[in-house]
C-alpha positions in Angstrom: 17.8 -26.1 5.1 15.6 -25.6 8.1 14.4 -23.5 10.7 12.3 -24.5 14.4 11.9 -22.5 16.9 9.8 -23.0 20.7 8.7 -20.8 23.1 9.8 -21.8 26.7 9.7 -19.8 30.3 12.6 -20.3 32.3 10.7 -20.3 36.2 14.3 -20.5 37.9 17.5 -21.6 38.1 20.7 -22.4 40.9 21.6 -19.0 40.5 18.1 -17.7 40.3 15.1 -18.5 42.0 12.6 -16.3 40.2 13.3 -15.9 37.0 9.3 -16.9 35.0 10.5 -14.6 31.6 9.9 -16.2 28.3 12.2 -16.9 25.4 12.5 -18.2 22.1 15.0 -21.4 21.3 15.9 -20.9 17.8 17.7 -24.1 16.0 18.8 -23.6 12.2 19.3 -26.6 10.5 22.0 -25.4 7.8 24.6 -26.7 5.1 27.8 -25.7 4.0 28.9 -25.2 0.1 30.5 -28.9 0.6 26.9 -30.7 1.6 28.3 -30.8 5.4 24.8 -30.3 7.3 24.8 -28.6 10.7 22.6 -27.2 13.4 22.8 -23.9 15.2 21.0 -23.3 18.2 20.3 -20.4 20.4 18.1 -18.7 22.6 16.9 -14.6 22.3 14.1 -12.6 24.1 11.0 -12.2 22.9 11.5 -8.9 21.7 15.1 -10.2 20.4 12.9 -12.7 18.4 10.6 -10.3 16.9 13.6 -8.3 15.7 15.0 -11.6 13.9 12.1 -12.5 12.1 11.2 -9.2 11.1 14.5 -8.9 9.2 14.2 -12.9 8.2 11.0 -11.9 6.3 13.1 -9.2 4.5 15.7 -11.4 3.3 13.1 -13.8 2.0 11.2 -10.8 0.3 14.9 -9.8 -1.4 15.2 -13.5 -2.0 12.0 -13.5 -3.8 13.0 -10.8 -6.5 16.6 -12.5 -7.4 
């Protein structure tokens, strides 16, 4: 149904004090075949990221010729 996503840097944590890498929080808004609407959320790497859109853009571009 939907798709957001935000770029964040973690700068540290309690179990970490220098931690200053970013990452993408990814949160799919999505529905089930009975209506029920949903969100999933998770968080990659950048290059974990570029990897997922990359193959998102495929699936659209299949999509596209259906």
């Amino acid at each position: 149904v939907d798709m957001k996503w935000k770029l964040g840097v973690a700068m540290s944590s309690d179990t970490c004090r220098s931690l200053k890498y970013p990452y993408v929080t990814v949160t799919l808004t999505v529905a089930d075949p009975s209506g029920q609407i949903t969100d999933k959320s998770f968080e990659m790497t950048i290059p974990q990221f570029k990897n997922f859109f990359r193959q998102f853009k495929e699936m659209a571009s299949v999509l596209e010729t259906v």
